[in-house]
KOLMAR-135311 format. One record per atom (N, C-alpha, C, O): residue number from 1; residue in one letter; atom name; z, x negated, y negated. Coordinates in steps of 0.1 Angstrom, whole numbers, always signed. Layout:
N
+-----+------+------+-------+-------+-------+
! pos ! code ! site !     Z !     X !     Y !
+-----+------+------+-------+-------+-------+
! NUM !    a !   CA !     Z !     X !     Y !
...
+-----+------+------+-------+-------+-------+
//
This chain:
125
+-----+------+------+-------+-------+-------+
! pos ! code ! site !     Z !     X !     Y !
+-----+------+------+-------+-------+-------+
!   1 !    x !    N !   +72 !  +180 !  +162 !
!   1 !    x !   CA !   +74 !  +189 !  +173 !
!   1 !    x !    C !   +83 !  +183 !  +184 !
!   1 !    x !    O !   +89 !  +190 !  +191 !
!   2 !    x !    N !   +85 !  +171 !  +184 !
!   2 !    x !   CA !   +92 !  +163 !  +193 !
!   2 !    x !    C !  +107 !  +165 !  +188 !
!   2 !    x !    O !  +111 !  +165 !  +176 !
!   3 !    x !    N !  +114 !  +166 !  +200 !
!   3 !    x !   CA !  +130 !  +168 !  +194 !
!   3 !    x !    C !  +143 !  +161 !  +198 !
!   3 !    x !    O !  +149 !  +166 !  +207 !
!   4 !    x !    N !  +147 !  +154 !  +193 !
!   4 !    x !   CA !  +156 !  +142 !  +202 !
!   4 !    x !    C !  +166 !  +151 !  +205 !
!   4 !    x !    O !  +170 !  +161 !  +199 !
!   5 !    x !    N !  +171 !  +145 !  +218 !
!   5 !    x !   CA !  +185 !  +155 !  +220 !
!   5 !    x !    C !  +194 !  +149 !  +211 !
!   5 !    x !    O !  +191 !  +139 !  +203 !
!   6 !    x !    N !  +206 !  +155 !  +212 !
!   6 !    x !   CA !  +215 !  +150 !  +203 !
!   6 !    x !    C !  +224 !  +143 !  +217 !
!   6 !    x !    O !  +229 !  +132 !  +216 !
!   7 !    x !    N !  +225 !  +149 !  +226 !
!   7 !    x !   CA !  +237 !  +148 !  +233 !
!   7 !    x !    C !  +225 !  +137 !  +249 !
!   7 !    x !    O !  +213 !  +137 !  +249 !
!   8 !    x !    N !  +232 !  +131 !  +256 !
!   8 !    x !   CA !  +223 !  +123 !  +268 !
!   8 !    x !    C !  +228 !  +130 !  +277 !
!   8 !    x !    O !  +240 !  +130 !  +280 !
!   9 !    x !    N !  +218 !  +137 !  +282 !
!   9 !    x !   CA !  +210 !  +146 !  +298 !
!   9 !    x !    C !  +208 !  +132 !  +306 !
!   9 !    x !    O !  +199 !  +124 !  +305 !
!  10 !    x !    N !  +221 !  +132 !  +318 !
!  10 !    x !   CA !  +220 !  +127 !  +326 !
!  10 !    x !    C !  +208 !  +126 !  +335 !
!  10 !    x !    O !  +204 !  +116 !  +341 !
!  11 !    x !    N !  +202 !  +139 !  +337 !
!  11 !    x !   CA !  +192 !  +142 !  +351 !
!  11 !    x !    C !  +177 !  +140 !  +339 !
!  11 !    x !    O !  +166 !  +144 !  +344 !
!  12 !    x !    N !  +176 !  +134 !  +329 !
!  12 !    x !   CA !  +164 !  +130 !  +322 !
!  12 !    x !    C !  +160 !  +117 !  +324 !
!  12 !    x !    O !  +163 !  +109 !  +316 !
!  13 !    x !    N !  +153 !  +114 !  +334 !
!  13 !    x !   CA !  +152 !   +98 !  +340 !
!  13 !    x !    C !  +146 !   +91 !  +325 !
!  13 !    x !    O !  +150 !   +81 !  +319 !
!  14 !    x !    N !  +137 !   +99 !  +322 !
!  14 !    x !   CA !  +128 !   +94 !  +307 !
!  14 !    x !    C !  +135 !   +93 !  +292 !
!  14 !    x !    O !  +130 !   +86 !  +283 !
!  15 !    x !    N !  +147 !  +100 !  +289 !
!  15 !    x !   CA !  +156 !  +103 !  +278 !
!  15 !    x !    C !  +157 !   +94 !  +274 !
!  15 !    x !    O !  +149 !   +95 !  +265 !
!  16 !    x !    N !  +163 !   +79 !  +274 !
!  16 !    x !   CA !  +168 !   +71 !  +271 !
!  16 !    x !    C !  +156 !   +62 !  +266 !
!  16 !    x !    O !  +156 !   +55 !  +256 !
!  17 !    x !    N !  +144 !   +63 !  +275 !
!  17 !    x !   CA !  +138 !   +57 !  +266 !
!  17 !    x !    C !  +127 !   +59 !  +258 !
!  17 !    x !    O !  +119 !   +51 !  +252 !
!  18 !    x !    N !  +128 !   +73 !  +258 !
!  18 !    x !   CA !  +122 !   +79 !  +245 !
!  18 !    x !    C !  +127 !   +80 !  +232 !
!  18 !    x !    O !  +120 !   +80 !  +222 !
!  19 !    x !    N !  +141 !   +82 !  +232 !
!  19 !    x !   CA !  +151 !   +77 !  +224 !
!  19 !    x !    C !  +150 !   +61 !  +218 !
!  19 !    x !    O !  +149 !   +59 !  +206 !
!  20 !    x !    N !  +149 !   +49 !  +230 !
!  20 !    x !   CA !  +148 !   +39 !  +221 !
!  20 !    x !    C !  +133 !   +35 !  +220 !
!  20 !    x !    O !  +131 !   +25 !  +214 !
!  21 !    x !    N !  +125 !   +42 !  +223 !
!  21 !    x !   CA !  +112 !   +41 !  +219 !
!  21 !    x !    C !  +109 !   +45 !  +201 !
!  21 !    x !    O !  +103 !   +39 !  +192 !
!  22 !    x !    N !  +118 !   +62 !  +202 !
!  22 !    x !   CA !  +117 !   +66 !  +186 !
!  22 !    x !    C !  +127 !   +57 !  +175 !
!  22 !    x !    O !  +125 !   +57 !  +163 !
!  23 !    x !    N !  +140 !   +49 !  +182 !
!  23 !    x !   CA !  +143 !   +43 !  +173 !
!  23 !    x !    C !  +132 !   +34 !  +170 !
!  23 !    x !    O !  +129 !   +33 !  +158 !
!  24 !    x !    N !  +127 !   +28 !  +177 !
!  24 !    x !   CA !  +119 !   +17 !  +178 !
!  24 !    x !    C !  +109 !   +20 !  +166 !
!  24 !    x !    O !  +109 !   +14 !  +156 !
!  25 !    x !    N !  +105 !   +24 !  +167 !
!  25 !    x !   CA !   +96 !   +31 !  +162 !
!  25 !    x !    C !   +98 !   +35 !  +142 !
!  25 !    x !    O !   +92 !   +31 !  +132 !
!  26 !    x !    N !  +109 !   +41 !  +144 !
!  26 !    x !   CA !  +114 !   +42 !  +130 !
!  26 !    x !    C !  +117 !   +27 !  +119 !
!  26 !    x !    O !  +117 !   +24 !  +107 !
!  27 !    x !    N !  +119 !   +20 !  +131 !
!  27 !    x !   CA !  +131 !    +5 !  +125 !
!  27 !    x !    C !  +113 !    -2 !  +121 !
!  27 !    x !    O !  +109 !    -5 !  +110 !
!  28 !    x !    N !  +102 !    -5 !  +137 !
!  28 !    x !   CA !   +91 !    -8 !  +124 !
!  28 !    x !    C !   +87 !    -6 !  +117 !
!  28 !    x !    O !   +83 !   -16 !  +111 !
!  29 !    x !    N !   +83 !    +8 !  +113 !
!  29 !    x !   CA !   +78 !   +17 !  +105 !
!  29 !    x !    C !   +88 !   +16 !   +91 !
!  29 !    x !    O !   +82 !   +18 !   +81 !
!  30 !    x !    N !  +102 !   +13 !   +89 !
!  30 !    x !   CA !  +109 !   +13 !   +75 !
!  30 !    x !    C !  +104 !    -7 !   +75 !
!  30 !    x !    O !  +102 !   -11 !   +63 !
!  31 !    x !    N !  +103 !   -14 !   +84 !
!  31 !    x !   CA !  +100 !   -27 !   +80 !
!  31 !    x !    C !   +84 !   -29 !   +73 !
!  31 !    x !    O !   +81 !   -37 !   +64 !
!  32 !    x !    N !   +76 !   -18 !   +80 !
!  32 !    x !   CA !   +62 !   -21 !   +74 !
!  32 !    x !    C !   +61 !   -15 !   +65 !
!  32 !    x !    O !   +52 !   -20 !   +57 !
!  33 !    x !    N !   +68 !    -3 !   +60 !
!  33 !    x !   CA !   +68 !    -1 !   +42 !
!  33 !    x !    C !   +70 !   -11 !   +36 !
!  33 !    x !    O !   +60 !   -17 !   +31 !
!  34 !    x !    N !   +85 !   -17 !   +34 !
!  34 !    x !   CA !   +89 !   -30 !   +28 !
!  34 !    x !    C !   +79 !   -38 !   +25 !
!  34 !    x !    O !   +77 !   -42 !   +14 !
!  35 !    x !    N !   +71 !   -42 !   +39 !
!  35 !    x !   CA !   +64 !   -52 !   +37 !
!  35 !    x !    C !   +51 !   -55 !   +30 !
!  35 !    x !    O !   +45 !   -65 !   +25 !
!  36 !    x !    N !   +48 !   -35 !   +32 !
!  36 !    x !   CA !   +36 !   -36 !   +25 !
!  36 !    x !    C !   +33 !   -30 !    +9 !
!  36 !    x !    O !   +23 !   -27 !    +2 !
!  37 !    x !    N !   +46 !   -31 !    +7 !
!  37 !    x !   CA !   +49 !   -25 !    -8 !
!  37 !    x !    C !   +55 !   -40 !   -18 !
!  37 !    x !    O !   +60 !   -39 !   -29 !
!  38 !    x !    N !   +52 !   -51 !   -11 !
!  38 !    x !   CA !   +56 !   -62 !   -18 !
!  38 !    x !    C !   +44 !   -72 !   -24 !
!  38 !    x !    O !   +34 !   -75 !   -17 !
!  39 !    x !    N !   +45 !   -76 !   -37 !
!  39 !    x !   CA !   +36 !   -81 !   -40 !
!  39 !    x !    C !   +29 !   -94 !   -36 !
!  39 !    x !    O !   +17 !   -96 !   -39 !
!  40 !    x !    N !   +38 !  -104 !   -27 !
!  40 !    x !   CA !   +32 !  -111 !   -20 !
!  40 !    x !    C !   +22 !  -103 !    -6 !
!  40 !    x !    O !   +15 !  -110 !    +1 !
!  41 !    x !    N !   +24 !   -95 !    -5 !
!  41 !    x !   CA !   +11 !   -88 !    +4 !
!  41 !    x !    C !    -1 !   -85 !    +0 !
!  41 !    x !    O !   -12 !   -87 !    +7 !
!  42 !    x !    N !    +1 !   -80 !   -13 !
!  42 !    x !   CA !    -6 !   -78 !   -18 !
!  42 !    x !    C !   -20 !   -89 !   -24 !
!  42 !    x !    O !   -31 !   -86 !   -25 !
!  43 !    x !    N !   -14 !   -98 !   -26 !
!  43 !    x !   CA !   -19 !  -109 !   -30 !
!  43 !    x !    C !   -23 !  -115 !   -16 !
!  43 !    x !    O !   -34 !  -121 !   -15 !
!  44 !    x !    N !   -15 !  -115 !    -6 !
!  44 !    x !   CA !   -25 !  -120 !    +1 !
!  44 !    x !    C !   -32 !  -109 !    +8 !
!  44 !    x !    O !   -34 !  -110 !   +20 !
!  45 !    x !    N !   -35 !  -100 !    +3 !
!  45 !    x !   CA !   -50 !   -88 !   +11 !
!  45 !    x !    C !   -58 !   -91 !    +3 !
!  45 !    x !    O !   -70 !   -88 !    +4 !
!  46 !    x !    N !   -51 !   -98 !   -11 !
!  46 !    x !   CA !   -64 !   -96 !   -18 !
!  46 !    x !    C !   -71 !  -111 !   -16 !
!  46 !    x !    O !   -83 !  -113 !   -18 !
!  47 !    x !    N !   -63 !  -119 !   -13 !
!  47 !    x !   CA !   -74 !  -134 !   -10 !
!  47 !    x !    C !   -74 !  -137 !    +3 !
!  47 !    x !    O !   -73 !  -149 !    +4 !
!  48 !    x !    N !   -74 !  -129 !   +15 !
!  48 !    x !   CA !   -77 !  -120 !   +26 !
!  48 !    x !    C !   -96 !  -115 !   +19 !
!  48 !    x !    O !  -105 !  -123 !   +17 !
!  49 !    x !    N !   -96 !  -106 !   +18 !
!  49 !    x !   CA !  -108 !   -97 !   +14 !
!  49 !    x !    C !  -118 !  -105 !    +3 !
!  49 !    x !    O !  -129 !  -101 !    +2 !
!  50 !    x !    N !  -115 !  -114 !    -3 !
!  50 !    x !   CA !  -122 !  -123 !   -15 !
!  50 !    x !    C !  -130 !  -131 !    -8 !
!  50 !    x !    O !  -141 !  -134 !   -11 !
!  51 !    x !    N !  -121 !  -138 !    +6 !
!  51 !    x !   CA !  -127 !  -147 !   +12 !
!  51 !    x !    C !  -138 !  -141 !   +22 !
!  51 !    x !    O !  -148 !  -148 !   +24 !
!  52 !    x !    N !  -136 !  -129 !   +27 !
!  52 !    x !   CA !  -146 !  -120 !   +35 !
!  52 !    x !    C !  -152 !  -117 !   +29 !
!  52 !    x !    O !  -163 !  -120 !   +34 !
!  53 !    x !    N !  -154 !  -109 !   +16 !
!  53 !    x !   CA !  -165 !  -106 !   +10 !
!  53 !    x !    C !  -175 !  -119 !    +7 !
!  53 !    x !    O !  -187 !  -119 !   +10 !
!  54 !    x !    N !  -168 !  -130 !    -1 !
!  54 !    x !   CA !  -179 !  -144 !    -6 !
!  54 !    x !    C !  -184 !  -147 !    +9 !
!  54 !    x !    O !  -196 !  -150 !    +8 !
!  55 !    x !    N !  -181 !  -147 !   +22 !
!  55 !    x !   CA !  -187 !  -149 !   +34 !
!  55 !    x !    C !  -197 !  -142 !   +40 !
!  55 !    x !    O !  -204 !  -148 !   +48 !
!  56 !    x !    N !  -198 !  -128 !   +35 !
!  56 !    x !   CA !  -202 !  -119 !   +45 !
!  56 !    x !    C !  -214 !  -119 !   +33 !
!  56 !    x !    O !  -225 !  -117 !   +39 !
!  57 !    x !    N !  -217 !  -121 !   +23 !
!  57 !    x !   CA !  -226 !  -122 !   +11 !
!  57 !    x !    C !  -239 !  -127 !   +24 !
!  57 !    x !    O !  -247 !  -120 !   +31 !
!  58 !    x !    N !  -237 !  -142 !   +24 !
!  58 !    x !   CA !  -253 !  -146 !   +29 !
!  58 !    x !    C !  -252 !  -140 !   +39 !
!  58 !    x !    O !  -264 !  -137 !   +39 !
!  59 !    x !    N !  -248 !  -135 !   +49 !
!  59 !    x !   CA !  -248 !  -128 !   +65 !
!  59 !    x !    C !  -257 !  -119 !   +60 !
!  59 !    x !    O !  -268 !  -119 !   +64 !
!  60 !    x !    N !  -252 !  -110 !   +48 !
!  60 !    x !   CA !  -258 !   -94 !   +45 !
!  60 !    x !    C !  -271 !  -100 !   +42 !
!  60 !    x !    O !  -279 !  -101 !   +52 !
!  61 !    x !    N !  -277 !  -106 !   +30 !
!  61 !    x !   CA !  -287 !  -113 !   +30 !
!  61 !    x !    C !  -300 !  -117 !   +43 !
!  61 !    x !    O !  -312 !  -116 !   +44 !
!  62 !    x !    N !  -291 !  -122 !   +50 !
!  62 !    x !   CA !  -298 !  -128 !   +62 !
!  62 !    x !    C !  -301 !  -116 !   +70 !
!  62 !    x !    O !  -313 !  -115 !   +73 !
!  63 !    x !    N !  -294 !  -106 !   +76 !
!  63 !    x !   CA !  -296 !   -89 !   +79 !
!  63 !    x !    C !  -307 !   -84 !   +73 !
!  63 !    x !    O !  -315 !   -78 !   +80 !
!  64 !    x !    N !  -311 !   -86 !   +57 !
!  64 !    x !   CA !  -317 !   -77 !   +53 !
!  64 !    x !    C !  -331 !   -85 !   +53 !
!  64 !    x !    O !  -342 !   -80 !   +53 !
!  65 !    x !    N !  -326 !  -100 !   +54 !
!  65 !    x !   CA !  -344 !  -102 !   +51 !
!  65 !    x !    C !  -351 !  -102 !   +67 !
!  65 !    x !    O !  -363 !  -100 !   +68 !
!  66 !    x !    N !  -343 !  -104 !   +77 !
!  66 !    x !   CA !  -347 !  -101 !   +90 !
!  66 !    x !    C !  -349 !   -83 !   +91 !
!  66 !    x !    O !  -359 !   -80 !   +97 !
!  67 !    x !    N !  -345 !   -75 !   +89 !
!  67 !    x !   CA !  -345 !   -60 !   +92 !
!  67 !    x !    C !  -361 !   -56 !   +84 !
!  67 !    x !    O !  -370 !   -49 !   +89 !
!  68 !    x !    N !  -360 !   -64 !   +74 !
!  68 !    x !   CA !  -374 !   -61 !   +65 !
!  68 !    x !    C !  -387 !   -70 !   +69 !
!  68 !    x !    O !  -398 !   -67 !   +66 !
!  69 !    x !    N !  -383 !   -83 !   +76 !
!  69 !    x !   CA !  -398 !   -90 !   +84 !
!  69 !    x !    C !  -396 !   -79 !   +98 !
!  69 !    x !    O !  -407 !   -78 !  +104 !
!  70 !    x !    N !  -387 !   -73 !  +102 !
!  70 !    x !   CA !  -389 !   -65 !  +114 !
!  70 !    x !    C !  -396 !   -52 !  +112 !
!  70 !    x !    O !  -403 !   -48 !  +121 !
!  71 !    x !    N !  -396 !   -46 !   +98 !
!  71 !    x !   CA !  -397 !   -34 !   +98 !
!  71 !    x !    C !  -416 !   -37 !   +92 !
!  71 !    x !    O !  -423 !   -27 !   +93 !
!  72 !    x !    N !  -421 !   -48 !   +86 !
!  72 !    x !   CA !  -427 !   -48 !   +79 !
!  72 !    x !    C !  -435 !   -52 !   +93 !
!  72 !    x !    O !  -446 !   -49 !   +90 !
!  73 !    x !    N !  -436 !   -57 !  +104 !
!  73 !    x !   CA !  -441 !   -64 !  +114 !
!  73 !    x !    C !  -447 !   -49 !  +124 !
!  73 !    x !    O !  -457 !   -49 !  +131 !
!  74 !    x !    N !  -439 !   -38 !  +121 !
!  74 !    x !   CA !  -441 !   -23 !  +125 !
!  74 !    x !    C !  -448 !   -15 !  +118 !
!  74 !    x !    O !  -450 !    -3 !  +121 !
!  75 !    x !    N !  -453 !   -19 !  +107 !
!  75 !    x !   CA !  -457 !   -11 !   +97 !
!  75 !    x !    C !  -445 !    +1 !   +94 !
!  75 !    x !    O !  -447 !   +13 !   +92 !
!  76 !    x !    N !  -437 !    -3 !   +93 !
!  76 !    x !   CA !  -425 !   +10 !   +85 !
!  76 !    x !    C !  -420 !    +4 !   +71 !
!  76 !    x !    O !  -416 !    -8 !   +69 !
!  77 !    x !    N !  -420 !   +13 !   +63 !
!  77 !    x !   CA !  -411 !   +10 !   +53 !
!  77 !    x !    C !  -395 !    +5 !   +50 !
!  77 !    x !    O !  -385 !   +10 !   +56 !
!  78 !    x !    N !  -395 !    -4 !   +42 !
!  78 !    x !   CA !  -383 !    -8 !   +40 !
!  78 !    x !    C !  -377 !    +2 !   +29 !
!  78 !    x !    O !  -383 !   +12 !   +25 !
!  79 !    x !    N !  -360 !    -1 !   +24 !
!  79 !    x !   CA !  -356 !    +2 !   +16 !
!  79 !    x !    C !  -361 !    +6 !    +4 !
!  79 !    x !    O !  -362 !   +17 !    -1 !
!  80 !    x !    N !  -364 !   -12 !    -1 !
!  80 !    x !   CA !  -369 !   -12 !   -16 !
!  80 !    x !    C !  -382 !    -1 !   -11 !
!  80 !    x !    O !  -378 !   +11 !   -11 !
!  81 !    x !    N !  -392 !    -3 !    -9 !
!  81 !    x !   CA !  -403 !    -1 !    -9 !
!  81 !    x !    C !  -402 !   +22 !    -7 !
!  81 !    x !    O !  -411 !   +30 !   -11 !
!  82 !    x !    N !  -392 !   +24 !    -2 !
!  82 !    x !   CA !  -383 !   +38 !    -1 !
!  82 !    x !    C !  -381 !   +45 !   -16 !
!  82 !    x !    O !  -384 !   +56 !   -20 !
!  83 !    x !    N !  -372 !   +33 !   -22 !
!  83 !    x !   CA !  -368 !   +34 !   -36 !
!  83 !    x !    C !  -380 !   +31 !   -43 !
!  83 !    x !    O !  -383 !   +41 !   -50 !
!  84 !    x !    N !  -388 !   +22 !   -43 !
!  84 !    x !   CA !  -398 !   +22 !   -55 !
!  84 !    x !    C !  -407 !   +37 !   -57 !
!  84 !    x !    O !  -412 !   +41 !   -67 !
!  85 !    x !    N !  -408 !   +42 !   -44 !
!  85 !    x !   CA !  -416 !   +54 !   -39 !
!  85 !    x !    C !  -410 !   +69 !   -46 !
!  85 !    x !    O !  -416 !   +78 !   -51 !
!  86 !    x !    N !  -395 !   +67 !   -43 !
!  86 !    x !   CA !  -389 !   +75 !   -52 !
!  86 !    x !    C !  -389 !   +76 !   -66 !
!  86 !    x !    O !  -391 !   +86 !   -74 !
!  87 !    x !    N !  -386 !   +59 !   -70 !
!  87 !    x !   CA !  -390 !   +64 !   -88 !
!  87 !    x !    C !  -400 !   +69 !   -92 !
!  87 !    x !    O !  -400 !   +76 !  -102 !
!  88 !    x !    N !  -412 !   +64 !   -84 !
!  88 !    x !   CA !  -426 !   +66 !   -89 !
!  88 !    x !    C !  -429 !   +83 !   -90 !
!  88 !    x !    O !  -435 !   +89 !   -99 !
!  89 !    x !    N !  -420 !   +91 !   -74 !
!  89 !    x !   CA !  -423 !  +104 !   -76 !
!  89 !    x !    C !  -417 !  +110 !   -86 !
!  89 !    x !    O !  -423 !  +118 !   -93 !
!  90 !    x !    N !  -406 !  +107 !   -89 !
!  90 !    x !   CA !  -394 !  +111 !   -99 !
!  90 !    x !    C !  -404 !  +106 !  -117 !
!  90 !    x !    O !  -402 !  +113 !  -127 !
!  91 !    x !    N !  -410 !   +99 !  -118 !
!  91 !    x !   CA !  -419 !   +95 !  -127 !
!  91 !    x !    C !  -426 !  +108 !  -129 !
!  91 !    x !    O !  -424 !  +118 !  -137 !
!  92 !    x !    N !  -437 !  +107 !  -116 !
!  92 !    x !   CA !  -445 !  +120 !  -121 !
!  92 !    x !    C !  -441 !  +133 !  -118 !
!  92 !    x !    O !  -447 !  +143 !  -123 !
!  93 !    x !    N !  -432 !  +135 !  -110 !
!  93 !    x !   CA !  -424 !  +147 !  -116 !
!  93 !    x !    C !  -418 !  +153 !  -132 !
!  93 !    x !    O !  -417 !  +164 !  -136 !
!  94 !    x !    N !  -413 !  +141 !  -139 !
!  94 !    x !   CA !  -408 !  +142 !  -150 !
!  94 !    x !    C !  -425 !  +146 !  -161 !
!  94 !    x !    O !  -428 !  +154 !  -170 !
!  95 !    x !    N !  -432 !  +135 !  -154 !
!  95 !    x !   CA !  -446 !  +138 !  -162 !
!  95 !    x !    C !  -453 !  +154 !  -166 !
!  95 !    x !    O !  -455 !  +161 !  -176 !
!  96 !    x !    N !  -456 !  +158 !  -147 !
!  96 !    x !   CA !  -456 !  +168 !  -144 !
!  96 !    x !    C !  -448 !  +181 !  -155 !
!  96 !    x !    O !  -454 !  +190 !  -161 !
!  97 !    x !    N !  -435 !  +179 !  -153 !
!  97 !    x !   CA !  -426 !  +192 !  -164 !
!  97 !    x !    C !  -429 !  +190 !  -175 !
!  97 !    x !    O !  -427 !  +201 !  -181 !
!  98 !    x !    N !  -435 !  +179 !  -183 !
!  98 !    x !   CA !  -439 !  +174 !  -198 !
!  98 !    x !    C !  -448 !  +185 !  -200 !
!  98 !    x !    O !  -447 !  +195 !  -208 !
!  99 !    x !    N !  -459 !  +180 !  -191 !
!  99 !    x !   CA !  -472 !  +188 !  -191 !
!  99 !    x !    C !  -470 !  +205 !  -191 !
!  99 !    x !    O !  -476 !  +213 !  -199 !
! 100 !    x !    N !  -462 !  +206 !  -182 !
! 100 !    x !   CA !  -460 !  +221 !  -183 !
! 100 !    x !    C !  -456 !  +230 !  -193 !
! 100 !    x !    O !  -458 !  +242 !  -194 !
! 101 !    x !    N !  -449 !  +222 !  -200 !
! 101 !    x !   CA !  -439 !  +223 !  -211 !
! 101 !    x !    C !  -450 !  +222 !  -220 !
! 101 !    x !    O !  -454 !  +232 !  -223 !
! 102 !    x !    N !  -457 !  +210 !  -225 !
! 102 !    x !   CA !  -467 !  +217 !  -234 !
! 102 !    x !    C !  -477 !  +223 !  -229 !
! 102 !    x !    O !  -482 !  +228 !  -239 !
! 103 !    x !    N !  -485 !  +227 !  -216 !
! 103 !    x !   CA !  -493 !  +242 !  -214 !
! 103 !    x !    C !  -486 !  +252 !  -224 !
! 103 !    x !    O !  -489 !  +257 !  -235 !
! 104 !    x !    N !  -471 !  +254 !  -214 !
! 104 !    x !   CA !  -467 !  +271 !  -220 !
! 104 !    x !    C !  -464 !  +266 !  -235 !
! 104 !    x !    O !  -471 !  +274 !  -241 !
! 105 !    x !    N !  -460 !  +259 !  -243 !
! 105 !    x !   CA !  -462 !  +251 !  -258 !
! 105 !    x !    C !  -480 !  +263 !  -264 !
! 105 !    x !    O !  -482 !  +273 !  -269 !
! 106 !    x !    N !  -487 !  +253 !  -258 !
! 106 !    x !   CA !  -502 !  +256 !  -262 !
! 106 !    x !    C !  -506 !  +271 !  -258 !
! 106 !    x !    O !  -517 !  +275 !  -263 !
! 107 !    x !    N !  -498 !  +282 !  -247 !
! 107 !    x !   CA !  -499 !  +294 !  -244 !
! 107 !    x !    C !  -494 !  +296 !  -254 !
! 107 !    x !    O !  -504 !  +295 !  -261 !
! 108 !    x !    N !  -486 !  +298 !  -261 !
! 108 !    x !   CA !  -477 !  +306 !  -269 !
! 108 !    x !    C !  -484 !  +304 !  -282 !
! 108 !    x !    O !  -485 !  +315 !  -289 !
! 109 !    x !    N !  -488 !  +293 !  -288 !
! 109 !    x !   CA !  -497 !  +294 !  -295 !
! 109 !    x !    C !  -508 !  +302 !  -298 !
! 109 !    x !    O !  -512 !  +307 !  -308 !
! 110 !    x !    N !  -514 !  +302 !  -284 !
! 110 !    x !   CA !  -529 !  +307 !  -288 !
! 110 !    x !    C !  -523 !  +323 !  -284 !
! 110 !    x !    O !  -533 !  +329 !  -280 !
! 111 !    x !    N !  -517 !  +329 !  -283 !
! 111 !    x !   CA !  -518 !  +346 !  -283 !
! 111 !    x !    C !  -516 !  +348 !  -297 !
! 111 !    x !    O !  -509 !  +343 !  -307 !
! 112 !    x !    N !  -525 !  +359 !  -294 !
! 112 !    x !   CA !  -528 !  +369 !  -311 !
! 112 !    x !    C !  -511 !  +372 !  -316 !
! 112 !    x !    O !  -502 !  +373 !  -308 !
! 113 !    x !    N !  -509 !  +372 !  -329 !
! 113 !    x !   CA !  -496 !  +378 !  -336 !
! 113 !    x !    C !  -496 !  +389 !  -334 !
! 113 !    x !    O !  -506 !  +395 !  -338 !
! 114 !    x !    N !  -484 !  +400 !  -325 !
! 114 !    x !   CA !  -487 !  +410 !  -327 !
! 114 !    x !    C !  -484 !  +420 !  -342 !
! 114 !    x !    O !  -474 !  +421 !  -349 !
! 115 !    x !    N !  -496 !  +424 !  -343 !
! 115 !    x !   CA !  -498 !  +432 !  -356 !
! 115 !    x !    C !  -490 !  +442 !  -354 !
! 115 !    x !    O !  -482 !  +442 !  -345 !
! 116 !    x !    N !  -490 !  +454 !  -366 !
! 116 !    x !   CA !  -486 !  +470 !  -369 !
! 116 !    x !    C !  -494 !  +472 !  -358 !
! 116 !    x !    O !  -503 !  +464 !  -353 !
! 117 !    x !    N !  -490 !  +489 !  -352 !
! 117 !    x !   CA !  -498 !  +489 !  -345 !
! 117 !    x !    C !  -508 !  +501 !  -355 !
! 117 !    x !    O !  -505 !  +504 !  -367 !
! 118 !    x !    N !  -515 !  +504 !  -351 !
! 118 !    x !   CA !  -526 !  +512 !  -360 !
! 118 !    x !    C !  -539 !  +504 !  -372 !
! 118 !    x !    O !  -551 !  +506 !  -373 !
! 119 !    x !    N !  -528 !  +495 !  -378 !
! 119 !    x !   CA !  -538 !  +489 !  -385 !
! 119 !    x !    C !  -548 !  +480 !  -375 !
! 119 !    x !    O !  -558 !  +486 !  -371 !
! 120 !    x !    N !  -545 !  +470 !  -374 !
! 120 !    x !   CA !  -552 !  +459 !  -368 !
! 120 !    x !    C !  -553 !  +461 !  -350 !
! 120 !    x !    O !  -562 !  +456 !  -344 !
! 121 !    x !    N !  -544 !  +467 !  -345 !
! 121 !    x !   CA !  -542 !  +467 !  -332 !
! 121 !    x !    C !  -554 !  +476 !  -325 !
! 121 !    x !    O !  -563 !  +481 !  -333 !
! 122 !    x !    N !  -554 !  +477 !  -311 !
! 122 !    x !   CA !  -567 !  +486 !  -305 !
! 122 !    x !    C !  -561 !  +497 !  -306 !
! 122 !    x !    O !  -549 !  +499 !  -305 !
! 123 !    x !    N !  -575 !  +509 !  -311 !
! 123 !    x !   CA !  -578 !  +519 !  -314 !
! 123 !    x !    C !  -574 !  +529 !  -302 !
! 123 !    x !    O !  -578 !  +527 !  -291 !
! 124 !    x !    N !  -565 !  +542 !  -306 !
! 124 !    x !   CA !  -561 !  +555 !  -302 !
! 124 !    x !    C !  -571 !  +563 !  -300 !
! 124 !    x !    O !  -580 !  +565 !  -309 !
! 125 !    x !    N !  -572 !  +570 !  -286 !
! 125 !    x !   CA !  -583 !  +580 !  -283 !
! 125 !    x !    C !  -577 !  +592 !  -285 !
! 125 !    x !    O !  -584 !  +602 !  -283 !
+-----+------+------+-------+-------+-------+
//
């Protein structure tokens, strides 16, 4: 939306340096492609992030066993104890449709075969 003049408007106190603001601008922006399209960057984001992740390991650790003596000291549930809750319902849920599944199994069974009708079937008034 922004539109450089082409030509310099004397009575624009601001022109000039919005002009060298957008060159400015362009000239870092073509150096931070370069820089970040090279594979020494790359390599070092990645042993950058290797060294943060192996660090931040016991931190996360140390968070979770304090969050869970905190939550456990309130009587609230933790995570795990969330998750175990869920397999267990997810268990007898699955149980549950078993069951149901053989009810209607054992419904379908036990109804009479339907006969001819006349012969064996109930009697016409």
């Amino acid at each position: 939306m922004s539109q450089t003049p082409e030509t310099f408007n004397p009575f624009d106190p601001t022109g000039m340096f919005k002009s060298m603001r957008d060159a400015n601008m362009d000239a870092w922006s073509k150096m931070m492609i370069q820089l970040v399209n090279t594979e020494a960057y790359a390599q070092a984001t990645a042993v950058m992030l290797d060294a943060w992740l192996s660090g931040s390991g016991p931190f996360r650790k140390a968070v979770q066993a304090s969050m869970a003596q905190a939550l456990s000291s309130v009587n609230m549930p933790t995570r795990d104890d969330v998750t175990r809750l869920a397999e267990r319902l997810t268990n007898i849920e699955v149980r549950l449709d078993n069951l149901e599944a053989k009810l209607d199994e054992g419904r379908r069974a036990a109804r009479p075969a339907p006969g001819p009708k006349g012969k064996h079937g109930p009697t016409e008034n």
